[in-house]
C-alpha positions in Angstrom: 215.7 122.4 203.7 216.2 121.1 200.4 216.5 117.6 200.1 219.5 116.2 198.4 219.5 114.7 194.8 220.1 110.7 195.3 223.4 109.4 193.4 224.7 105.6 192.7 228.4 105.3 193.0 230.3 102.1 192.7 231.1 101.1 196.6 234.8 101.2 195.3 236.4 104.7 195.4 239.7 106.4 195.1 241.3 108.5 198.4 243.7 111.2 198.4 245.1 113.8 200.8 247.3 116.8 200.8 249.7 117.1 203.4 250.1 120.3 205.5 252.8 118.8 207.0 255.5 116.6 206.8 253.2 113.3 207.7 251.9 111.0 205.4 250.1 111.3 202.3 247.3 108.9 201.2 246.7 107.7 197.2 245.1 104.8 197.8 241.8 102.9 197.1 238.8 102.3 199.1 235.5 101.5 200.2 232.6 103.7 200.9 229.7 102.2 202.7 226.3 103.5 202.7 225.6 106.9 204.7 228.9 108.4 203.0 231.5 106.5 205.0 234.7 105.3 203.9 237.2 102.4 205.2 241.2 103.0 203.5 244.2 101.0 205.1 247.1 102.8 205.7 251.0 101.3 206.2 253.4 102.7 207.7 257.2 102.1 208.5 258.2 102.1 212.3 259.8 105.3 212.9 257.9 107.4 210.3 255.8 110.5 210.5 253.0 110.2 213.3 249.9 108.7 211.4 247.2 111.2 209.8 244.5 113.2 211.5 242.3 116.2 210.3 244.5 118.3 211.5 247.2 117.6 209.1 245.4 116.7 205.9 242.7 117.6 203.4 241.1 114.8 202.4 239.6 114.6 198.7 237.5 111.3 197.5 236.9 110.3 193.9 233.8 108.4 193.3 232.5 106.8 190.0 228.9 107.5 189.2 226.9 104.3 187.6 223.7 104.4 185.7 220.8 102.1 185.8 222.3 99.3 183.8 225.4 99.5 185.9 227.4 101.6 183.8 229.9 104.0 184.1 228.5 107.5 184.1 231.0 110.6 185.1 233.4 110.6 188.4 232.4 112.9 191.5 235.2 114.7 193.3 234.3 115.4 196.7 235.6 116.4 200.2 235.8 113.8 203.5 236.2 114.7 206.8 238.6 112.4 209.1 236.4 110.3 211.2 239.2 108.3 213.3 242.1 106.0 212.6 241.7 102.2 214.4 244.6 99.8 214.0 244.4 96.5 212.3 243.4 93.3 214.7 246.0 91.6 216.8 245.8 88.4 214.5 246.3 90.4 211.3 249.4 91.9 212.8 250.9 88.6 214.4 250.4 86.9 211.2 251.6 89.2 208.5 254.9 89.6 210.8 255.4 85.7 211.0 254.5 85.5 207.7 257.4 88.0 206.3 259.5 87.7 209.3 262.7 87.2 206.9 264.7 90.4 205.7 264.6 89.1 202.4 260.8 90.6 202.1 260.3 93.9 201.4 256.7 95.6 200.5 256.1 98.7 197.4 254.7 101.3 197.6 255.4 102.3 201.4 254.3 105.3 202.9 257.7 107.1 201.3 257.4 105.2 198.4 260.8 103.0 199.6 261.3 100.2 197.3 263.2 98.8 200.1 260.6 99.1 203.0 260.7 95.4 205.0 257.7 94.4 205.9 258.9 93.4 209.5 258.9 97.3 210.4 255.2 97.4 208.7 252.1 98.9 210.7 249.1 98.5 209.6 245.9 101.0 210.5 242.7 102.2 208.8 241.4 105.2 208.1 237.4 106.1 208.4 236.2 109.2 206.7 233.1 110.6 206.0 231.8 112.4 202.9 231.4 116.0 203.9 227.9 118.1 203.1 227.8 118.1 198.9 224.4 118.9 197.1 224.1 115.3 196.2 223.5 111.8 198.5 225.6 109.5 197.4 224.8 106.0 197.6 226.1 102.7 196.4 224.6 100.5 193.8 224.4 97.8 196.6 224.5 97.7 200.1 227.9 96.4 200.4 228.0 95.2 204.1 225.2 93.2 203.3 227.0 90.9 201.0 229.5 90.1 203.1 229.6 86.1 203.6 230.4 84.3 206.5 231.8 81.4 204.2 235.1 80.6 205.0 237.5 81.3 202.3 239.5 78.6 200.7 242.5 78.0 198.4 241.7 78.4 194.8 238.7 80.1 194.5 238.1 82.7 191.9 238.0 86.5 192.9 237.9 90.1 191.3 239.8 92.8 192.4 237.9 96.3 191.9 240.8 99.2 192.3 242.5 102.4 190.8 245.8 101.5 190.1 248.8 104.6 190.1 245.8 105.9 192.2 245.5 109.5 191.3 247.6 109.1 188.4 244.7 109.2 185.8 241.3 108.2 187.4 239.4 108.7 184.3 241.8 106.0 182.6 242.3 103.5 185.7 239.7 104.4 187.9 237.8 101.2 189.5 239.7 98.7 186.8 239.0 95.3 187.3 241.4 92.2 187.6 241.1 88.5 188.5 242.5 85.8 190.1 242.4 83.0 192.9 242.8 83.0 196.9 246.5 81.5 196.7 246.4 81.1 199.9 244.6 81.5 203.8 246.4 82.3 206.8 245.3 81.7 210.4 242.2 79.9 211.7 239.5 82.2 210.4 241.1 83.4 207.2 241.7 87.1 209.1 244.4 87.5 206.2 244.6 85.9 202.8 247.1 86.3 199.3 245.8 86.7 196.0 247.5 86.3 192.5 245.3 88.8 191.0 246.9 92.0 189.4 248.1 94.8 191.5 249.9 98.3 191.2 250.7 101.0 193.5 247.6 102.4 194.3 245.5 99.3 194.8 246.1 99.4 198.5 242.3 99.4 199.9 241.2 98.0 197.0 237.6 96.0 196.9 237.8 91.8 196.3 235.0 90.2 195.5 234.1 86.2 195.0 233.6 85.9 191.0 230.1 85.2 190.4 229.3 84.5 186.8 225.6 84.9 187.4 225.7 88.4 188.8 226.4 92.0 186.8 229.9 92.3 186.4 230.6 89.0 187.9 230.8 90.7 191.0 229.9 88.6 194.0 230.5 88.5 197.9 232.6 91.3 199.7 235.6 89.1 201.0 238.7 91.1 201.7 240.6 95.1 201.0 243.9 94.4 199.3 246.6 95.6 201.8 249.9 94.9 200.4 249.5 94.9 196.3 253.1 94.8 195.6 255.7 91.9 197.4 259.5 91.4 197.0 261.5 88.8 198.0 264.8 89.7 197.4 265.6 91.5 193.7 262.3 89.3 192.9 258.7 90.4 192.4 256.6 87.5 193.5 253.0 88.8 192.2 251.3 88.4 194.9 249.2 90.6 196.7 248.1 90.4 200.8 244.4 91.2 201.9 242.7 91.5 204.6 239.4 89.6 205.6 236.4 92.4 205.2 235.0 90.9 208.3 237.9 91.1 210.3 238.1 95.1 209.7 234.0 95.6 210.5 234.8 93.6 213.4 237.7 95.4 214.6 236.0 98.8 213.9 233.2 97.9 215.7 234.7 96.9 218.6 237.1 100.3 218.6 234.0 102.2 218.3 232.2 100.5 221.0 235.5 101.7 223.2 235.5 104.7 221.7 231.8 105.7 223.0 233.3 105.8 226.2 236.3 108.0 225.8 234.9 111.8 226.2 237.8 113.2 224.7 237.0 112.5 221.1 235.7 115.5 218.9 232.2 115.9 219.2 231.8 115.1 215.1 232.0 111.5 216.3 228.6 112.0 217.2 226.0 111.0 216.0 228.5 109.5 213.5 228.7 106.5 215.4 225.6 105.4 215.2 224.6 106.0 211.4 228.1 103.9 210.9 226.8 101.3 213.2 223.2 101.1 211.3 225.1 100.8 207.9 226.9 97.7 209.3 223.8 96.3 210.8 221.8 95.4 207.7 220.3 92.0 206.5 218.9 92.6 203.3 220.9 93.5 200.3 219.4 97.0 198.3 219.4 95.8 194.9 219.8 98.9 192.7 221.0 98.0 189.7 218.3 96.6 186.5 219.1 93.7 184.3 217.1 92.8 181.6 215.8 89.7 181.3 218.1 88.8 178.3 221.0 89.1 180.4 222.5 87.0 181.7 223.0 85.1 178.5 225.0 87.7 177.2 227.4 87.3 180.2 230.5 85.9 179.2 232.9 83.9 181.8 236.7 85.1 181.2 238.4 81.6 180.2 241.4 82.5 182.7 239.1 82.1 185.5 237.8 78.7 186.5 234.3 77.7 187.7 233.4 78.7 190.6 231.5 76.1 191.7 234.7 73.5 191.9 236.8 74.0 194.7 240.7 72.9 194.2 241.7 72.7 197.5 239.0 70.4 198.3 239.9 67.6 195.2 242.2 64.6 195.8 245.3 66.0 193.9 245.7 69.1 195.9 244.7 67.4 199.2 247.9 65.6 198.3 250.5 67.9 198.0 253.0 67.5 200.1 256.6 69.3 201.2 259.9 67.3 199.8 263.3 68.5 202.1 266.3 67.5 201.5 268.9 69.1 203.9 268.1 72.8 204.4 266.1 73.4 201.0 263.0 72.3 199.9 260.4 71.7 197.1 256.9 70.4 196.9 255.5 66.7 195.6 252.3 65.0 195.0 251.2 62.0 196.2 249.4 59.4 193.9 249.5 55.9 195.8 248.5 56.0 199.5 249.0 52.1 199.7 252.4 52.0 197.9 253.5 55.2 199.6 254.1 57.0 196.0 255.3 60.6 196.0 256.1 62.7 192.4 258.8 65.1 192.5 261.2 67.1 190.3 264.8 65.1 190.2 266.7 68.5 191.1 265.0 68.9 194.5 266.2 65.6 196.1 270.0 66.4 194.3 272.6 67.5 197.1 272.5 70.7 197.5 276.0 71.7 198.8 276.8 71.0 194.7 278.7 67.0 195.6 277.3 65.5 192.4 279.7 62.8 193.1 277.3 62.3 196.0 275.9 58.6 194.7 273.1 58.2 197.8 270.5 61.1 197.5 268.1 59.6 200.0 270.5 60.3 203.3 268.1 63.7 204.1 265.4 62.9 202.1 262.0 63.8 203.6 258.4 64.5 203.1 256.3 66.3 205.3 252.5 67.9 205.4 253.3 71.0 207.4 249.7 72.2 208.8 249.4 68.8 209.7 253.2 68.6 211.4 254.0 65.2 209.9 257.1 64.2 208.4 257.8 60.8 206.5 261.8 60.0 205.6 261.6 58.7 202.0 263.7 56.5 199.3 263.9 57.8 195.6 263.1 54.8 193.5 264.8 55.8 190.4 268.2 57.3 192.4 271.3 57.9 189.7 274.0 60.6 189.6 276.4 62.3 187.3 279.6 64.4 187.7 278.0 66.3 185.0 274.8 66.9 186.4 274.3 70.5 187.4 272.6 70.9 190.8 269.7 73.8 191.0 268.3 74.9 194.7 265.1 77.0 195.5 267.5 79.2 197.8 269.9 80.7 195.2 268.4 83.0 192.0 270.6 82.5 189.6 270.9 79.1 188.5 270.3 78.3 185.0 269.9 74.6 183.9 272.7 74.4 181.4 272.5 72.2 178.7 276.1 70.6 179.0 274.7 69.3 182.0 272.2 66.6 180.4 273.7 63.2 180.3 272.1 59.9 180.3 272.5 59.2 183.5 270.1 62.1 185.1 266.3 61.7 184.4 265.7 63.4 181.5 262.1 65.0 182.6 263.7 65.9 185.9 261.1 63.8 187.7 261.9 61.2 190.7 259.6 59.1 192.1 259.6 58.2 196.0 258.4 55.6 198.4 257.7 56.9 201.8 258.6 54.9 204.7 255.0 54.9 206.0 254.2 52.1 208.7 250.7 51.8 207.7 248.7 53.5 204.8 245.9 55.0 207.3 248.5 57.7 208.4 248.1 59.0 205.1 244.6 58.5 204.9 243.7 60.4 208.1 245.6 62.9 206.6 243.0 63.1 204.3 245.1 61.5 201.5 243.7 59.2 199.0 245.5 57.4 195.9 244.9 58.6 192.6 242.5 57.3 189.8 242.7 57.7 186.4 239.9 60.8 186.7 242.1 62.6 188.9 244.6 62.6 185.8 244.5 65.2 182.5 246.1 63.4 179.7 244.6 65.6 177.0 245.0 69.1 177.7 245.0 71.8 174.7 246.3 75.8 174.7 244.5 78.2 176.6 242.9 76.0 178.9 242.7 77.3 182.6 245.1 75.9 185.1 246.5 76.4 188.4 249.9 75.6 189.7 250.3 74.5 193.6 252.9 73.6 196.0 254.8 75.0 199.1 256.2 78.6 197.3 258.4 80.9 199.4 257.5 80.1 202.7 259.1 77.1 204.3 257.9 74.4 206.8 257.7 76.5 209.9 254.6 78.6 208.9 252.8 75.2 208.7 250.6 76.4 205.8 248.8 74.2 203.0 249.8 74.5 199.9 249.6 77.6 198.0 247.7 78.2 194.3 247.6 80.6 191.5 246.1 80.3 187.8 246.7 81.1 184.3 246.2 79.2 181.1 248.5 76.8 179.2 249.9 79.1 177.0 252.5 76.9 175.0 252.7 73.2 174.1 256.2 71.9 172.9 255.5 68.9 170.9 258.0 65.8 169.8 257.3 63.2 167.3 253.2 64.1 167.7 253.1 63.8 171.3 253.3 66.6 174.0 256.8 66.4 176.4 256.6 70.2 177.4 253.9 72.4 179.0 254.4 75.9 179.3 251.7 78.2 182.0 251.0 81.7 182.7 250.6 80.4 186.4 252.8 82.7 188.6 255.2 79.8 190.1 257.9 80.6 192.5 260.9 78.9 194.6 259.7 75.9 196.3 256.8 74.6 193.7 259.0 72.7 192.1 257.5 68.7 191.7 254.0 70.4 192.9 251.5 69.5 190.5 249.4 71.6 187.6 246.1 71.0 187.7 243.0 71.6 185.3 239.9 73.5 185.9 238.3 70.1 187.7 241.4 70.0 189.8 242.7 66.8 187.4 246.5 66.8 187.2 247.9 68.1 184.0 251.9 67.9 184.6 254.3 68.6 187.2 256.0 72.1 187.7 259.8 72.0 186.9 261.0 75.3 186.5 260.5 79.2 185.5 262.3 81.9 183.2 265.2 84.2 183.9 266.3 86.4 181.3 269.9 87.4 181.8 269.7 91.0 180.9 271.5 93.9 182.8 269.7 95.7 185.0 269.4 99.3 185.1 270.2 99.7 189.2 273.6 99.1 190.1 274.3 97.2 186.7 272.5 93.9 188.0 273.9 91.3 185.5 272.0 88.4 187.8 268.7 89.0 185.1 264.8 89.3 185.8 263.1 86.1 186.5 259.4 85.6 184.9 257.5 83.9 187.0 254.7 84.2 185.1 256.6 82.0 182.1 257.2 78.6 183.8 257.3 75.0 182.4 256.4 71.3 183.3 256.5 68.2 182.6 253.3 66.9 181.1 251.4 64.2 182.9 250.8 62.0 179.8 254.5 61.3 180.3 254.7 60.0 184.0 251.2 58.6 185.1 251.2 55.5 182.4 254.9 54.8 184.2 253.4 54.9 187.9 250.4 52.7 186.2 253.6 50.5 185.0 255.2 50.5 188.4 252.1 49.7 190.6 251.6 46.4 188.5 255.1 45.5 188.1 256.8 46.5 191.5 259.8 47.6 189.0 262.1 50.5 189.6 263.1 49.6 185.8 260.0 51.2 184.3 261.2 54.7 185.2 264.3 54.5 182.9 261.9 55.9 180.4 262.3 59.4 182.2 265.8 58.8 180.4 266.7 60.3 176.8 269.5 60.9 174.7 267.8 62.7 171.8 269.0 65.8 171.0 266.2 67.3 169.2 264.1 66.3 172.5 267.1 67.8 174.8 267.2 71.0 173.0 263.4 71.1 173.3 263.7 71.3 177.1 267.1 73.5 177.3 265.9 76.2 175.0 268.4 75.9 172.6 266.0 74.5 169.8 266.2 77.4 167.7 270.0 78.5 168.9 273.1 77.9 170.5 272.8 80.2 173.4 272.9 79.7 177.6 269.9 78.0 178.7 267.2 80.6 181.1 265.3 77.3 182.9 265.4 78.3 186.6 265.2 75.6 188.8 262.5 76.1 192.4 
């Protein structure tokens, strides 16, 4: 027999199937492990066409040939045979459905390519195939299941996602692009599922994410997670975020089906000796280096500058350790403390204002609370510099179309929509076993320049009851709005969302640059159903710069005066128009409150 010619593929691949039938079709992403095997997920709405088999499908797989140096070569169109189909852990479900459990989220592309598809009726499988006999041996350029870490996964570390978005679209255009990001956040004990802020399209689904290693080809580091979900709604609004799943969770899983499986004599004999060459391809300890780098390098590797070190970890430095969640009556925002001792919690204005619209309302403390949700501790809390105005225009996190007008400005509101609260804390160790700690000067950014790499935190879109840490995403600071020489307005590329609001933006080192106010909505019409309610741009979002409130708390800890904050006051126009957008013209403000 003649033995095959030996190929290098990139372990990330692109699946497709024709349907015989009415059931499901697959254009998705992948992962093909060594001995031509290859893990897809696959969703699907309750109530839709029974889930794929071979009996039903032709299944096609794209794979991108590499060369020595790790470049791309040609792409390889070959034929897979269905394996078996093993359903995602008990875990992953349960926490997915909590997770989404409101109507309000809905999931793109499902099976039917529904825009409306809720993912509370989402099920959740994965497909194994196998390459089918082709003249060649395909291989990839590293044993992937070797790589994969048992580190736990944390908040704010820096990943790659390796996928084909619009899948079959145009491989030779999109196939195995690359895009970057942070974990924004883990869910459940062992990280089983995680969200990322990396960029995703139809098509992604099965997709590869990787830790960003700067001292490895590509950048490419630890197998972490497949991208499950790559496109979220909440509401009319894309949130850009995408949900993965933990690699090991899947090998876990699979294993475990297949160790059930060996027992059930009614599975196709093409099982065997499958199972064990899978099982041997999952058992490995030493990673198969295939791919040469010259000496010379690894100099000539370049870090992107919207990705952060890897080697700092956010969630483990002081000022994201304390962010906290600020209520008031049924909405909420997030906060930050900076004095343990004194009990000092930043937070936007807007989210302590009464949110049934009283503006005549003069005590804003009545429902005022601060709570750590994973920890299940809640503080009532005092604003320290509490004022009102019957022309102050109240914003919520719960409606999407609120637009801070600039009529609403008066003296009597803080101008930098920031409040300042003391939390009614019977002894400062409650915060410190909380793993709290009061803020230095080091933990504060008061220079900062454009294009500098940032994340933004807080509690977005899912409230107390899901008892999660804060979430993170990153960008760069893309604008700085200046007045008489000093800086009064950061602008990010961060994605922010409802409920960040008063949650801080911090630096590369985790340092605190400013606090998050609000994002963009551009009142536009929409195309479906003549929408007039605009797009919002959570990708362009503002805050208030740091430089501005940490020599006031500085102020405040020395003098025990709430009078120092009646610097957050202004009546300059030119500074006014700065933060309502009209600085160039007269026309409706876009700032949406979160």
């Amino acid at each position: 027999m003649m033995q095959k010619s030996e190929i290098y593929v990139s372990p990330a691949c692109l699946i497709t199937s024709n349907s015989k039938d009415n059931s499901l079709k697959i254009n998705n992403s992948g992962i093909l492990l060594n001995g031509g095997f290859i893990i897809t997920p696959v969703l699907k709405d309750e109530g839709d066409s029974p889930i794929i088999n071979d009996a039903n499908h032709e299944f096609r797989v794209i794979l991108e040939e590499i060369d020595e140096h790790g470049s791309s070569k040609t792409i390889h169109e070959v034929f897979a045979m269905y394996i078996l189909t093993f359903n995602s852990s008990n875990n992953v479900r349960k926490h997915i459905k909590t997770l989404f459990s409101s109507s309000q989220w809905n999931y793109f592309p499902s099976p039917n390519h529904k825009i409306n598809s809720s993912i509370t009726s989402l099920e959740i499988n994965f497909l194994l195939l196998k390459i089918e006999n082709s003249r060649y041996s395909y291989r990839t350029n590293f044993n992937i299941l070797a790589s994969v870490t048992d580190d736990r996964l944390r908040t704010g570390e820096p990943i790659l996602v390796v996928s084909t978005p619009f899948a079959n679209l145009s491989p030779k255009m999109f196939m195995n692009s690359m895009s970057s990001g942070i974990i924004s956040n883990v869910v459940g004990d062992d990280g089983e599922v995680f969200l990322i802020d990396g960029r995703c399209a139809p098509g992604c689904q099965g997709g590869t994410v990787y830790r960003y290693r700067p001292d490895c080809y590509d950048h490419v580091g630890d197998l972490i997670g497949l991208v499950l979900i790559p496109i979220l709604w909440r509401g009319k609004e894309y949130v850009g975020l995408a949900v993965c799943c933990n690699i090991q969770h899947v090998l876990r899983t699979l294993t475990s089906f297949l160790a059930a499986a060996s027992l059930n004599t009614e599975l196709t004999p093409k099982l065997f000796p499958s199972v064990s060459s899978l099982e041997n391809s999952i058992i490995v300890h030493n990673p198969l280096q295939h791919i040469t780098i010259s000496p010379n390098s690894s100099s000539n590797i370049n870090i992107s500058p919207s990705l952060p070190s890897p080697n700092i970890s956010i969630s483990s430095r002081p000022a994201f350790r304390n962010v906290v969640y600020v209520e008031c009556r049924n909405s909420w925002g997030s906060g930050i403390v900076v004095d343990v001792e004194g009990g000092l919690v930043v937070t936007c204005y807007h989210v302590l204002a009464s949110w049934n619209g009283d503006t005549e309302n003069e005590n804003l403390n009545c429902d005022a609370a601060v709570r750590i949700p994973h920890l299940k501790k809640r503080y009532s809390a005092k604003i320290l510099n509490n004022c009102s105005s019957k022309n102050t225009q109240i914003l919520n996190n719960n409606q999407n179309t609120q637009i801070h007008n600039s009529s609403s400005s008066s003296k009597n509101q803080p101008f930098y929509d920031v409040a300042v609260l003391k939390l009614a804390v019977t002894s400062p160790c409650e915060l410190y076993e909380c793993g709290m700690t009061t803020l230095k000067e080091v933990d504060v950014c008061l220079e900062f320049s454009l294009g500098m790499s940032v994340y933004a935190c807080g509690h977005m879109l899912f409230d107390k009851w899901h008892s999660l840490k804060p979430s993170a995403t990153c960008g760069i600071i893309s604008k700085i709005s200046y007045h008489r020489h000093e800086p009064v307005l950061i602008q990010s590329s961060s994605c922010v969302h409802a409920g960040m609001s008063g949650g801080p933006l911090l630096d590369g080192e985790g340092r605190i640059v400013g606090i998050i106010v609000s994002n963009i909505r551009h009142p536009i019409v929409l195309a479906i159903k003549n929408d007039t309610s605009g797009v919002c741009y959570p990708h362009i979002n503002q805050h208030v710069p740091m430089s501005i409130i940490w020599p006031l708390i500085c102020q405040y800890l020395k003098t025990k005066s709430d009078h120092v904050f009646e610097k957050l006051h202004t009546d300059d126009e030119s500074l006014i128009d700065t933060w309502t957008l009209n600085a160039s013209a007269k026309k409706p403000a876009l700032m949406c409150h979160l």
